[in-house]
Chimera marker file (.cmm) of the C-alpha trace (Angstrom):
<marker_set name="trace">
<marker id="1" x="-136.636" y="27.683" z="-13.641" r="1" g="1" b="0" radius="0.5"/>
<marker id="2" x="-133.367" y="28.027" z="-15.402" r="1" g="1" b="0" radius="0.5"/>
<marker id="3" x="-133.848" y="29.605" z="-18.982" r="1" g="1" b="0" radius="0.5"/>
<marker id="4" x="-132.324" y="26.617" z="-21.346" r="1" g="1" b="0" radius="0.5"/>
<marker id="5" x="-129.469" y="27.419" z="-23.966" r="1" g="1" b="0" radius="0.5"/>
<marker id="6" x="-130.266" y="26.996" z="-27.809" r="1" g="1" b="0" radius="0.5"/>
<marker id="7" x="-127.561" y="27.364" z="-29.608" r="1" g="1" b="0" radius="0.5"/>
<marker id="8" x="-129.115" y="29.115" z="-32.735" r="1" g="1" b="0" radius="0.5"/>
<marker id="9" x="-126.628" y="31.912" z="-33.385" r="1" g="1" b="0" radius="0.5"/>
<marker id="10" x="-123.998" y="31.274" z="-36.750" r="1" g="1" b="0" radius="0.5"/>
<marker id="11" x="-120.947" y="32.525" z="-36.446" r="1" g="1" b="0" radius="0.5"/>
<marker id="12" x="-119.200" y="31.633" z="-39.189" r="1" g="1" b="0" radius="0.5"/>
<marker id="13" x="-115.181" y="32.029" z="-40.695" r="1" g="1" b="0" radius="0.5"/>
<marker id="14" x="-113.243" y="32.038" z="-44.042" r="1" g="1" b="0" radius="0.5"/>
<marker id="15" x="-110.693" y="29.300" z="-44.450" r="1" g="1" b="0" radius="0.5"/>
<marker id="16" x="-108.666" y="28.383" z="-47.554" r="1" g="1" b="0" radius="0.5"/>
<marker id="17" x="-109.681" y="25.031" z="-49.189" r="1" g="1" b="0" radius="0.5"/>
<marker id="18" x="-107.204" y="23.197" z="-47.791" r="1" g="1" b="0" radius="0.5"/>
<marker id="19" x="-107.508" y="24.380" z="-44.256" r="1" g="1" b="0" radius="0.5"/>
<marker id="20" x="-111.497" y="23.323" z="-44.697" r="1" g="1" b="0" radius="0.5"/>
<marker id="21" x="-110.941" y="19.864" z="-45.547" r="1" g="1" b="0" radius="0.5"/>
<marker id="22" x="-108.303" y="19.259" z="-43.140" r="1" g="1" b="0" radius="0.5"/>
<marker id="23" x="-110.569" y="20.673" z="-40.221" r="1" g="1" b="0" radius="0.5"/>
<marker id="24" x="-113.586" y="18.120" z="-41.871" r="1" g="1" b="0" radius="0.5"/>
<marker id="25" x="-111.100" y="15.029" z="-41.598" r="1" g="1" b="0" radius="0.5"/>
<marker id="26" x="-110.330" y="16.214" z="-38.322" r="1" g="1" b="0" radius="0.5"/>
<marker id="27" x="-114.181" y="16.380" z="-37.448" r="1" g="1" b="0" radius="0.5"/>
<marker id="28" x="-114.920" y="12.861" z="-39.289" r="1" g="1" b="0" radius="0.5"/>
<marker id="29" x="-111.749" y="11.479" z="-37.164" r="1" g="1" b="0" radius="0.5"/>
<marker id="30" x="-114.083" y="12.744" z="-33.990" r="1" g="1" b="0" radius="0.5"/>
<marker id="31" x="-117.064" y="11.556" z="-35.467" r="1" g="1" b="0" radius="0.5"/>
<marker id="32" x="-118.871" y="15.270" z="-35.055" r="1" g="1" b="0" radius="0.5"/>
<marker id="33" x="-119.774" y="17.492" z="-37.654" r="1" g="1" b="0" radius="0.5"/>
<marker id="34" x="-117.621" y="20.470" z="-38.809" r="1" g="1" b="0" radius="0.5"/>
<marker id="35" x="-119.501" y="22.685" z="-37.039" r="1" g="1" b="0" radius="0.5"/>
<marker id="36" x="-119.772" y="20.906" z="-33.875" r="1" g="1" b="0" radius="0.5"/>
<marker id="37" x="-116.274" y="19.863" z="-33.862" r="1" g="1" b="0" radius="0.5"/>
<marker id="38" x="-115.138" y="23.729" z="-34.688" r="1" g="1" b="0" radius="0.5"/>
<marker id="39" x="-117.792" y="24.938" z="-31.856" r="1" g="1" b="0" radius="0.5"/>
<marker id="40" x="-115.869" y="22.941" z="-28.871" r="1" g="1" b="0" radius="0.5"/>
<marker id="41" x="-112.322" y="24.390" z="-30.726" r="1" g="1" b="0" radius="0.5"/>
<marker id="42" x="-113.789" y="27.748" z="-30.107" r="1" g="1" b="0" radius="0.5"/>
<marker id="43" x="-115.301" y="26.875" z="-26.676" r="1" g="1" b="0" radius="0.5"/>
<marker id="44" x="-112.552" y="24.811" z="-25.203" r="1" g="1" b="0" radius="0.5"/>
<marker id="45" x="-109.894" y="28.044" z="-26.033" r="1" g="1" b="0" radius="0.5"/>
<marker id="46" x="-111.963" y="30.636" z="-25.270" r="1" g="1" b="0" radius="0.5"/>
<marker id="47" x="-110.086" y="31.808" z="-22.440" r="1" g="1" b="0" radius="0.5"/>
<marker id="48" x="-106.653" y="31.175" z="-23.934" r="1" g="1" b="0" radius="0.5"/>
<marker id="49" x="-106.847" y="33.729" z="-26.435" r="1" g="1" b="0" radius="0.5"/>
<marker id="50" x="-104.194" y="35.413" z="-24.980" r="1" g="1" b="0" radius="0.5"/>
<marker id="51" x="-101.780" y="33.236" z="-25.583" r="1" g="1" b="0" radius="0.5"/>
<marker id="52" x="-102.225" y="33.014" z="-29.443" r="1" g="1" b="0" radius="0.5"/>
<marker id="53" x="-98.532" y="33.484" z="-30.599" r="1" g="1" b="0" radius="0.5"/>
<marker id="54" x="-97.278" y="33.314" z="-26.600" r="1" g="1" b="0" radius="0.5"/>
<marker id="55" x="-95.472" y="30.223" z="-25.109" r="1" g="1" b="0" radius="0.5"/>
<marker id="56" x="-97.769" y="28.986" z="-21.777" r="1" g="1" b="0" radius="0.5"/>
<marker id="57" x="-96.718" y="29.434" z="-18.438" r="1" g="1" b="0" radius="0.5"/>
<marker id="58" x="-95.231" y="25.414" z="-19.037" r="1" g="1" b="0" radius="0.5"/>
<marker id="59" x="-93.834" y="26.352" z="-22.337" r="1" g="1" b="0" radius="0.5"/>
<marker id="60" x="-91.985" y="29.088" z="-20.950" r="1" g="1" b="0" radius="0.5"/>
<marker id="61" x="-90.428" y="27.687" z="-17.711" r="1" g="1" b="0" radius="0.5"/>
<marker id="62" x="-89.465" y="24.486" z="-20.600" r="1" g="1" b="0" radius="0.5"/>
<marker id="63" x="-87.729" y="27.353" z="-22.540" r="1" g="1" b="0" radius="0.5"/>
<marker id="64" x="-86.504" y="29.076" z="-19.529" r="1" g="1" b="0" radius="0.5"/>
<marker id="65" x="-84.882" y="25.749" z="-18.695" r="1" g="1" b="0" radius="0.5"/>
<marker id="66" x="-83.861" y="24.668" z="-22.046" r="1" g="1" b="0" radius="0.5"/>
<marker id="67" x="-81.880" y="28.471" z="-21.961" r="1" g="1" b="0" radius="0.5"/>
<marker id="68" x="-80.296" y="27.500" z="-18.418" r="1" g="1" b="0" radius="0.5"/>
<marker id="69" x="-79.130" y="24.150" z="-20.216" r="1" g="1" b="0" radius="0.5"/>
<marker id="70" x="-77.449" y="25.950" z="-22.928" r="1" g="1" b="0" radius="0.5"/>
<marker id="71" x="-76.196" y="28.024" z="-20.685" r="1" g="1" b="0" radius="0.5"/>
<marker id="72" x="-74.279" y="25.562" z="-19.037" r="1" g="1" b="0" radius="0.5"/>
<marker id="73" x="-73.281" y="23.666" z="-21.634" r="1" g="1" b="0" radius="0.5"/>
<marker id="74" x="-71.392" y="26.313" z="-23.123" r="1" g="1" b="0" radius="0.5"/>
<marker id="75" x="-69.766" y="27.264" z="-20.097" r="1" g="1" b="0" radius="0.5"/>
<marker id="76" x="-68.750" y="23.323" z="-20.137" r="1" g="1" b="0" radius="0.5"/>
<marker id="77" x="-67.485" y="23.920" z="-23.900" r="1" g="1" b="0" radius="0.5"/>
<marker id="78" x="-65.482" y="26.581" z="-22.925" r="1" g="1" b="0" radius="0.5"/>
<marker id="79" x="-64.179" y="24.856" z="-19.844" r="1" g="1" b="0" radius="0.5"/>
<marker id="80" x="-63.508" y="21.691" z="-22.371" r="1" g="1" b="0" radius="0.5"/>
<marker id="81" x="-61.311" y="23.872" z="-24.900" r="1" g="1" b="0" radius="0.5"/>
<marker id="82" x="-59.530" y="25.491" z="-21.237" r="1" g="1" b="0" radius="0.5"/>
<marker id="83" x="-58.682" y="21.778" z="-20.683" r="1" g="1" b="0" radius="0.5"/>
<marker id="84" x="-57.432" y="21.061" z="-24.032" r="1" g="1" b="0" radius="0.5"/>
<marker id="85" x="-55.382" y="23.726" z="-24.329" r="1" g="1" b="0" radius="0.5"/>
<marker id="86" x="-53.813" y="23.508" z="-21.041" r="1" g="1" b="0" radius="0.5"/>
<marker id="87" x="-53.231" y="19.931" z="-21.996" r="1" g="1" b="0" radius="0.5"/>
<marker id="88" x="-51.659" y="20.498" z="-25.265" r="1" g="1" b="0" radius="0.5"/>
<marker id="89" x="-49.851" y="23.417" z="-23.347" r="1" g="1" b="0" radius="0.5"/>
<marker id="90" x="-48.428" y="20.917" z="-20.899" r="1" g="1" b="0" radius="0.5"/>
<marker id="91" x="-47.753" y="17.816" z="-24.188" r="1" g="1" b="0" radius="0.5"/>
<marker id="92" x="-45.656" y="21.258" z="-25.560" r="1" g="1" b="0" radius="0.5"/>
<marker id="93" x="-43.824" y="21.618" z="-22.627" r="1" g="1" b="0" radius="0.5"/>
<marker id="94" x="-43.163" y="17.941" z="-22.124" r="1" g="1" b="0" radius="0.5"/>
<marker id="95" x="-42.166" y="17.805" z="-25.478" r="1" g="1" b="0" radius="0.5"/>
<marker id="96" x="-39.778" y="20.532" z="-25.242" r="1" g="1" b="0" radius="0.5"/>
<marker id="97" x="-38.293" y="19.265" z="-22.061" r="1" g="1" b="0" radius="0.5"/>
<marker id="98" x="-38.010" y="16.247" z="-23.232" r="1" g="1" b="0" radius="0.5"/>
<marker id="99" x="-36.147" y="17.433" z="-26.095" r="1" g="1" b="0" radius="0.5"/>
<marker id="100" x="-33.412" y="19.584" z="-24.281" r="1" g="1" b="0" radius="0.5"/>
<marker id="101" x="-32.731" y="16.776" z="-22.168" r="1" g="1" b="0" radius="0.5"/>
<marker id="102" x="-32.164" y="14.856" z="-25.153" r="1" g="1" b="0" radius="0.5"/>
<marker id="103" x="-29.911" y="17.959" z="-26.562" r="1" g="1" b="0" radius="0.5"/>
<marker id="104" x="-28.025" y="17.564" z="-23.208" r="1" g="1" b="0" radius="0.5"/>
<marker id="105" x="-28.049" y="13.901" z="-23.635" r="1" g="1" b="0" radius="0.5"/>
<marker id="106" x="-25.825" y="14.214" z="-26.622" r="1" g="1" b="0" radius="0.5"/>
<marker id="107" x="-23.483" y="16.898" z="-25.609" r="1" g="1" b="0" radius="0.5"/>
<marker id="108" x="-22.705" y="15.365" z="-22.559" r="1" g="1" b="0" radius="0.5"/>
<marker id="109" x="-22.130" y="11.871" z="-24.631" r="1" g="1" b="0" radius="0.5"/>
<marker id="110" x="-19.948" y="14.143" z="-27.243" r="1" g="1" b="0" radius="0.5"/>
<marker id="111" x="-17.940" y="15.820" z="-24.571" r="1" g="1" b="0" radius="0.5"/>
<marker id="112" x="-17.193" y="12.052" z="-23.011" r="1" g="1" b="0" radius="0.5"/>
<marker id="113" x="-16.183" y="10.756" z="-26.195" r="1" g="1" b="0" radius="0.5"/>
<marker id="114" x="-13.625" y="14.113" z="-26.191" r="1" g="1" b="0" radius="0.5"/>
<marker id="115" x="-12.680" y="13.273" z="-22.651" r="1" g="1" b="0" radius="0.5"/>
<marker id="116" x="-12.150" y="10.146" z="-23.586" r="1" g="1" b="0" radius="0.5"/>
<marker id="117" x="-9.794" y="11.206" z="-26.662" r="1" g="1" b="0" radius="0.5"/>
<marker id="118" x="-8.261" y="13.548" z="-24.566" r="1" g="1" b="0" radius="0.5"/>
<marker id="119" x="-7.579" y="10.993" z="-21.381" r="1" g="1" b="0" radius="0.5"/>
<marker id="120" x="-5.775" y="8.716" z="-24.337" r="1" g="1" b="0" radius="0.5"/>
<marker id="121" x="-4.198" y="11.732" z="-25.729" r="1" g="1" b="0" radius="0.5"/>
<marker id="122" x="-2.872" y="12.576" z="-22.080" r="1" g="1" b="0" radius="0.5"/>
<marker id="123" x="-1.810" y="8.461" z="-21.478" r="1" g="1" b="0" radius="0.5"/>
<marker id="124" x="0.013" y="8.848" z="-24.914" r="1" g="1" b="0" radius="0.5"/>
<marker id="125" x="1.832" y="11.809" z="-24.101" r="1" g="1" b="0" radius="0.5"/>
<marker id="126" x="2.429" y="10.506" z="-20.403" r="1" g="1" b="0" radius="0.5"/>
<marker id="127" x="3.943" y="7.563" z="-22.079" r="1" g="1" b="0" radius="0.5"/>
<marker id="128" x="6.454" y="9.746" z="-24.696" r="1" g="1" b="0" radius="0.5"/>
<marker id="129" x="7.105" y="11.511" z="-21.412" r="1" g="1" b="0" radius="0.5"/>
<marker id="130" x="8.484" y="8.522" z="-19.299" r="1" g="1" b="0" radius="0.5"/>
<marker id="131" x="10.726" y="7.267" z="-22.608" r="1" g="1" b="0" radius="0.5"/>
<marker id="132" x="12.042" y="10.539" z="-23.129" r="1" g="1" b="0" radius="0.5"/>
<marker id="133" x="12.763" y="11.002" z="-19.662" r="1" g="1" b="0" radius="0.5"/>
<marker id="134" x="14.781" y="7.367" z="-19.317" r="1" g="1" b="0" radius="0.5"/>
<marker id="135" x="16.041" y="8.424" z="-22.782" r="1" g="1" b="0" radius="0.5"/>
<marker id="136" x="17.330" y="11.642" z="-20.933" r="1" g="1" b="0" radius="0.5"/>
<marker id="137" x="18.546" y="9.817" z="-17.550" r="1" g="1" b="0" radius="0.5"/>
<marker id="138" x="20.476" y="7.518" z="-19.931" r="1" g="1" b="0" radius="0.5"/>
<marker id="139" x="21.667" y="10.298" z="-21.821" r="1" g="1" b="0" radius="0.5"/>
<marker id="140" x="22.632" y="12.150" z="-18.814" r="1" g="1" b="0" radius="0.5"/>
<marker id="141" x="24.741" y="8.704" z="-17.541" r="1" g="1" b="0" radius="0.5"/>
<marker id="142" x="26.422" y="8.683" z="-20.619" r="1" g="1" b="0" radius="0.5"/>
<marker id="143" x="27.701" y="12.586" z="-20.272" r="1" g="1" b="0" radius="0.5"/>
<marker id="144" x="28.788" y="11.762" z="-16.436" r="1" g="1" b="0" radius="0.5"/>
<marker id="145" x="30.328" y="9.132" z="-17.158" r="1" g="1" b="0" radius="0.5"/>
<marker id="146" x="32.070" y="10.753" z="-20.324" r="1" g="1" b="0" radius="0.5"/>
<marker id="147" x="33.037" y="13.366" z="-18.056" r="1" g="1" b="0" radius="0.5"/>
<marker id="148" x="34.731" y="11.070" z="-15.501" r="1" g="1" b="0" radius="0.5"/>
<marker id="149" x="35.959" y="9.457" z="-18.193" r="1" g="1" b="0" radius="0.5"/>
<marker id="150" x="37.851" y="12.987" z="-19.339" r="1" g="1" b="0" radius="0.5"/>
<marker id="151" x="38.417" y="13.610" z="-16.060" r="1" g="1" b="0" radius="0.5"/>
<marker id="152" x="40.228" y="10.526" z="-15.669" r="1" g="1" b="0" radius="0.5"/>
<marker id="153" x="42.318" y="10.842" z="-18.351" r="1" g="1" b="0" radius="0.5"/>
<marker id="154" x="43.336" y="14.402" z="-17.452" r="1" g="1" b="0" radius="0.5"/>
<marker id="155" x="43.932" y="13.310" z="-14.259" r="1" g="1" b="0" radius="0.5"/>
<marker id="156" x="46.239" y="10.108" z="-15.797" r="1" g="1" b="0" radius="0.5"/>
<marker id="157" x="47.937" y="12.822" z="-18.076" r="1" g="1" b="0" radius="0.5"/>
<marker id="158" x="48.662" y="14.792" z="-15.603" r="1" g="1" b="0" radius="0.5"/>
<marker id="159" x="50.059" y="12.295" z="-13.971" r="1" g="1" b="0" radius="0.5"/>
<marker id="160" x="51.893" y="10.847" z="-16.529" r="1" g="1" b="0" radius="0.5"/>
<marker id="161" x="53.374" y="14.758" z="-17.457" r="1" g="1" b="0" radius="0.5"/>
<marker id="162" x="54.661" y="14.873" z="-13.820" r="1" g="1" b="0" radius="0.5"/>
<marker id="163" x="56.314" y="11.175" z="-13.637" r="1" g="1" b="0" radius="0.5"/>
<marker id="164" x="57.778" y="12.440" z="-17.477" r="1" g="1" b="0" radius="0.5"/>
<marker id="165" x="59.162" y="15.822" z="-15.926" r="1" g="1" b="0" radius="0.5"/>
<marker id="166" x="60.911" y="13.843" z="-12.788" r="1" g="1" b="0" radius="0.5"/>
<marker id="167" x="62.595" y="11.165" z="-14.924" r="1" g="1" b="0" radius="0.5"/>
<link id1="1" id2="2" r="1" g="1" b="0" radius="0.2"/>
<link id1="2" id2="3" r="1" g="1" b="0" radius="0.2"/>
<link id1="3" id2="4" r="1" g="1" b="0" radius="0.2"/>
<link id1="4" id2="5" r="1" g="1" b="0" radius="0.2"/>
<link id1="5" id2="6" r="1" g="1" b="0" radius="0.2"/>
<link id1="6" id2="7" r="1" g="1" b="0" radius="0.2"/>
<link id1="7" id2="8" r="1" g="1" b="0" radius="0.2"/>
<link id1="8" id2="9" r="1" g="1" b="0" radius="0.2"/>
<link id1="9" id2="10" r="1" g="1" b="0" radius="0.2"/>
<link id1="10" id2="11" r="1" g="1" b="0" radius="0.2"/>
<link id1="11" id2="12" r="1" g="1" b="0" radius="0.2"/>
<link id1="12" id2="13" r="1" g="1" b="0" radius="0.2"/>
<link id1="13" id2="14" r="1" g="1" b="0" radius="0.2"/>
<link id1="14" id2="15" r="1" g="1" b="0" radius="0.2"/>
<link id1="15" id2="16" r="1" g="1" b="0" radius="0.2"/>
<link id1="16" id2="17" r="1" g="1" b="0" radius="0.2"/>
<link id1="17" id2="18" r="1" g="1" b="0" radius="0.2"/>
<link id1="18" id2="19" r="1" g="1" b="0" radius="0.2"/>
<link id1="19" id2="20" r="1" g="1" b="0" radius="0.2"/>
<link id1="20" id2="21" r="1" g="1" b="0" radius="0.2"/>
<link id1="21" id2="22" r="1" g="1" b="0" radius="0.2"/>
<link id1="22" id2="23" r="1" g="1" b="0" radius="0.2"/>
<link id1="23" id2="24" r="1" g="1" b="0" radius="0.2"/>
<link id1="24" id2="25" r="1" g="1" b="0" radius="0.2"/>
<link id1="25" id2="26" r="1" g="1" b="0" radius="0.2"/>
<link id1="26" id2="27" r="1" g="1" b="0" radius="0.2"/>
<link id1="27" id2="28" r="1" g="1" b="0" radius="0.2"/>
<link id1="28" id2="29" r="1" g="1" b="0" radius="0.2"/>
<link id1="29" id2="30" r="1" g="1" b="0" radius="0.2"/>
<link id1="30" id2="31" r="1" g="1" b="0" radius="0.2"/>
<link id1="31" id2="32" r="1" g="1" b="0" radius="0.2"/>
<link id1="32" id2="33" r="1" g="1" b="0" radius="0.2"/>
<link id1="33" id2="34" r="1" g="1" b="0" radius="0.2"/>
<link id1="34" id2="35" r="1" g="1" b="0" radius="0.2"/>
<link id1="35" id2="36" r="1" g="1" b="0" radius="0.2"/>
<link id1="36" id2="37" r="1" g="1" b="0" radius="0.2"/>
<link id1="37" id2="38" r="1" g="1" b="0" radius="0.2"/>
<link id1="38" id2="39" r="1" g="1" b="0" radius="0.2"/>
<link id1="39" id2="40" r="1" g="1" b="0" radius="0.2"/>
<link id1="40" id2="41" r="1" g="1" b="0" radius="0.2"/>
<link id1="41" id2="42" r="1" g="1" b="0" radius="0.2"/>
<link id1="42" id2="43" r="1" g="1" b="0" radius="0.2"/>
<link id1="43" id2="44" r="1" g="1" b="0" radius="0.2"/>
<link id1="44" id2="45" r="1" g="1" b="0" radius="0.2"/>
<link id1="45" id2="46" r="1" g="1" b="0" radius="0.2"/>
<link id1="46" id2="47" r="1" g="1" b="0" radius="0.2"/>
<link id1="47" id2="48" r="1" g="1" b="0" radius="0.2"/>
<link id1="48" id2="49" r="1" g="1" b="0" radius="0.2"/>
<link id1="49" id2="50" r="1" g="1" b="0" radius="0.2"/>
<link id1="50" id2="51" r="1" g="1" b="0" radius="0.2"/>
<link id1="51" id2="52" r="1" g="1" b="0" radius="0.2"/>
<link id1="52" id2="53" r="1" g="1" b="0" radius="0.2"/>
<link id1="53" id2="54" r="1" g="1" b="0" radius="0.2"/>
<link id1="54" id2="55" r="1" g="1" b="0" radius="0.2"/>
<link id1="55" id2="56" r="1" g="1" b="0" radius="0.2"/>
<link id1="56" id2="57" r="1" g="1" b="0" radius="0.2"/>
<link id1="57" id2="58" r="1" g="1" b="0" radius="0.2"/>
<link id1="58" id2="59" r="1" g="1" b="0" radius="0.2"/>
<link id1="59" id2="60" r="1" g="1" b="0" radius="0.2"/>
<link id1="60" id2="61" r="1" g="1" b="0" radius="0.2"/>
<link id1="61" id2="62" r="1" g="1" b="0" radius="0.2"/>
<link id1="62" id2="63" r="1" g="1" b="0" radius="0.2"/>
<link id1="63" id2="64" r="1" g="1" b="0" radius="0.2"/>
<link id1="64" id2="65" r="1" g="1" b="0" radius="0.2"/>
<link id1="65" id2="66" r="1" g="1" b="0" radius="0.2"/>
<link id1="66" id2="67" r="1" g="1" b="0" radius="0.2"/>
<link id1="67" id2="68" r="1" g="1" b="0" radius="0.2"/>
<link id1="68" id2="69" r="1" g="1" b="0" radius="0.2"/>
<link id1="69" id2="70" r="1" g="1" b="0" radius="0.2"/>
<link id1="70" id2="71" r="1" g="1" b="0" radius="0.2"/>
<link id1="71" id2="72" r="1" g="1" b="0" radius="0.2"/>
<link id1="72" id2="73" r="1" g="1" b="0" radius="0.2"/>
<link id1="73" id2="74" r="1" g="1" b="0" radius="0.2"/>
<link id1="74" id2="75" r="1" g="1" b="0" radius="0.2"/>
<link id1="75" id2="76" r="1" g="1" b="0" radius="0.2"/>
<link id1="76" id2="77" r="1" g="1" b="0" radius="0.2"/>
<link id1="77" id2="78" r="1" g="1" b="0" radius="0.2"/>
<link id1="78" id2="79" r="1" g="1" b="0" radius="0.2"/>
<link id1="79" id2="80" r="1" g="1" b="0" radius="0.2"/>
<link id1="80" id2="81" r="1" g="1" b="0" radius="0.2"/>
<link id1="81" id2="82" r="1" g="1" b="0" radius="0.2"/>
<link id1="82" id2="83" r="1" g="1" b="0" radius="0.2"/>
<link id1="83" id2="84" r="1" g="1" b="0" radius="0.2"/>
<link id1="84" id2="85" r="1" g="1" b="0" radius="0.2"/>
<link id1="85" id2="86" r="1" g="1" b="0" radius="0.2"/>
<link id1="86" id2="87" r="1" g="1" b="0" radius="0.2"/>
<link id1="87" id2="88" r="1" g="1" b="0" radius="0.2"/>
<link id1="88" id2="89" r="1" g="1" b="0" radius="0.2"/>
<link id1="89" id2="90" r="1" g="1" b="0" radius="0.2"/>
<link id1="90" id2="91" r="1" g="1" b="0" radius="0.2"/>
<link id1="91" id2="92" r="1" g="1" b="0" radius="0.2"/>
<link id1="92" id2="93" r="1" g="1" b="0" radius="0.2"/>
<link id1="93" id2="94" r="1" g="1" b="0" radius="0.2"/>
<link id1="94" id2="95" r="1" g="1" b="0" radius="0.2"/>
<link id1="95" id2="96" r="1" g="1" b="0" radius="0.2"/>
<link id1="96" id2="97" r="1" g="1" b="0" radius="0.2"/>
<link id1="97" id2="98" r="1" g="1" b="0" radius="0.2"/>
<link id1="98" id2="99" r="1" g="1" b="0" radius="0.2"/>
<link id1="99" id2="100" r="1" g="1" b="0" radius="0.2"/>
<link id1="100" id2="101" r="1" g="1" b="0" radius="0.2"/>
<link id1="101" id2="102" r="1" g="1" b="0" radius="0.2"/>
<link id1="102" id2="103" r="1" g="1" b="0" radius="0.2"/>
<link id1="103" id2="104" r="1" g="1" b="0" radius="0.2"/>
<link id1="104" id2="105" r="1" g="1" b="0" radius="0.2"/>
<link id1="105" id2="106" r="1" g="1" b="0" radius="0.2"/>
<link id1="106" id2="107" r="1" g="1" b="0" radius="0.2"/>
<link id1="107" id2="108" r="1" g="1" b="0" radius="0.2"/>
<link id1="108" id2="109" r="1" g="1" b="0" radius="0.2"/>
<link id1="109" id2="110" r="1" g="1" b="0" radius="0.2"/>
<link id1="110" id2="111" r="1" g="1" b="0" radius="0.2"/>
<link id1="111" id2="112" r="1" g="1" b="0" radius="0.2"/>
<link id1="112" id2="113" r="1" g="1" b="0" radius="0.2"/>
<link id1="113" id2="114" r="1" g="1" b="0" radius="0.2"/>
<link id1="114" id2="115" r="1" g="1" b="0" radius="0.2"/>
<link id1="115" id2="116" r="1" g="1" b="0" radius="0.2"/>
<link id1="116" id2="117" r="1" g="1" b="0" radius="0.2"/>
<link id1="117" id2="118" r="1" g="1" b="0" radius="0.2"/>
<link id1="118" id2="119" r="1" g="1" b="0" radius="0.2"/>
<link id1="119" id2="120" r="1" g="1" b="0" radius="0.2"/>
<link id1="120" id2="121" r="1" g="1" b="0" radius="0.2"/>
<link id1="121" id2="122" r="1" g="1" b="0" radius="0.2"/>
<link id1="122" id2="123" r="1" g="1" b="0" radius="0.2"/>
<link id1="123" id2="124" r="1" g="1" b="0" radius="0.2"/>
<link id1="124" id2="125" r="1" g="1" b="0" radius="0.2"/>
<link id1="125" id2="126" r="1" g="1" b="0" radius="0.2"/>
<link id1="126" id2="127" r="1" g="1" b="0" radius="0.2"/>
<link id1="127" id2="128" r="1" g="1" b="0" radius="0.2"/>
<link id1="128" id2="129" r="1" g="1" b="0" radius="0.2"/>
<link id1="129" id2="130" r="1" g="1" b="0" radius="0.2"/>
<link id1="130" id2="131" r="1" g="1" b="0" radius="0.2"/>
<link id1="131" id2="132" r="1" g="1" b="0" radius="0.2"/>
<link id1="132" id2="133" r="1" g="1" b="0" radius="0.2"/>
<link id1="133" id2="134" r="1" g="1" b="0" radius="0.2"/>
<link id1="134" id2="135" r="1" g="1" b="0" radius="0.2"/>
<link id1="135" id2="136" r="1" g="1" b="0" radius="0.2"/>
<link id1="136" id2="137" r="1" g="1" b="0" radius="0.2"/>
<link id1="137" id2="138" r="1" g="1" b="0" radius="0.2"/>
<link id1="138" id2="139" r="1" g="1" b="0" radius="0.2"/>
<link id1="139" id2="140" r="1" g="1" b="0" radius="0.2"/>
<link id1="140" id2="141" r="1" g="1" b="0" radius="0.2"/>
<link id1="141" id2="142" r="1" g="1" b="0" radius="0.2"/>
<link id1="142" id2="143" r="1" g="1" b="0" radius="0.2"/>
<link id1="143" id2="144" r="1" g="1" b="0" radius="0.2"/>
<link id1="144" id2="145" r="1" g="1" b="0" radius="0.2"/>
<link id1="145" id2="146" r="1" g="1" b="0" radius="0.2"/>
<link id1="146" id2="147" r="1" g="1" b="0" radius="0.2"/>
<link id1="147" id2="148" r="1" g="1" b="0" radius="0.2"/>
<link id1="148" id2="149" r="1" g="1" b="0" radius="0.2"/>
<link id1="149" id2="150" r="1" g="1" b="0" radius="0.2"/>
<link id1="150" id2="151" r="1" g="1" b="0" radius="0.2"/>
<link id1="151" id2="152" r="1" g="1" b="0" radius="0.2"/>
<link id1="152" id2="153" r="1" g="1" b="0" radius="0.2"/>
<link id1="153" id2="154" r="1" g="1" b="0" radius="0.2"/>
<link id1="154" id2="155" r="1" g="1" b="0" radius="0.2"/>
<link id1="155" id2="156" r="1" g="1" b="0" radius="0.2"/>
<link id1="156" id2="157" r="1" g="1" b="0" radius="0.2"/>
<link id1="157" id2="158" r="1" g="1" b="0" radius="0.2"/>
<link id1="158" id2="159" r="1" g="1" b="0" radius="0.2"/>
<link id1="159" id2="160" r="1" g="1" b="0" radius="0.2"/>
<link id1="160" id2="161" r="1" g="1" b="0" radius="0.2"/>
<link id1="161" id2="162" r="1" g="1" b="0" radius="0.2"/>
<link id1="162" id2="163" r="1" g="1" b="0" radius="0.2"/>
<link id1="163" id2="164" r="1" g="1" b="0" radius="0.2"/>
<link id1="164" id2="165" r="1" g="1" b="0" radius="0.2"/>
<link id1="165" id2="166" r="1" g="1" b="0" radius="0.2"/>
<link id1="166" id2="167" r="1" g="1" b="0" radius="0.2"/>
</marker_set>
């Protein structure tokens, strides 16, 4: 025959006054008394002792994988802040291209608004050019013909000096 268990031991604890009557609601909430609801407490972790103050084997693969997590999501954060600076990077550089061709834009629009001042200069000039050079050819007319016009009347005074001299 099995000997039969009576629990007639007291173990007993000191608690603050608050602790007390928030383990008897906790009893009353049970419907046991304080000391049969703190006797299961005491029975129920008996073996768990160990891991007073210590995560559980769940606890710690949860933090273990909660640590993995924010491990990767900084790793994304950086990778994030990579991106946006290679994007800005890239904006800059877009920007600035965009702005030299701009620059280029308007010097090659200046320099056609020169070559177009200097093309009119050029038809201006070409134009003095052709006047000066009818105003030349005419010019030059006139002296030829002055000078057959002297030679003419050299050659009629010479003339007229020999018919004088044989008369």
């Amino acid at each position: 025959m099995e000997k039969e268990k009576y629990r007639n031991m007291t173990i007993s604890l000191k608690v603050a006054a608050e602790e007390k009557i928030m383990l008897r609601r906790l009893a009353e909430k049970y419907k046991v008394t304080l000391s049969e609801f703190m006797y299961n407490l005491v029975m129920c972790f008996k073996n768990q002792y160990d891991y007073i103050g210590m995560l559980s084997p769940k606890e710690e693969k949860l933090a273990e994988n909660l640590r993995l997590e924010k491990k990767k999501n900084a790793k994304l954060g950086f990778q994030i802040e990579n991106a946006d600076f290679r994007v800005e990077m890239e904006m800059n550089h877009r920007i600035q291209i965009q702005n030299e061709n701009h620059e280029l834009t308007y010097q090659l629009k200046e320099q056609k608004a020169i070559n177009a001042e200097q093309a009119e200069e050029l038809k201006r000039q070409k134009e003095i050019n052709l006047a000066l050079e009818k105003e030349n050819k005419k010019l030059r007319n006139q002296k030829r013909d002055q000078q057959l016009k002297h030679v003419a009347a050299g050659a009629v005074g010479v003339l007229a000096g020999i018919s004088f001299n044989k008369v």
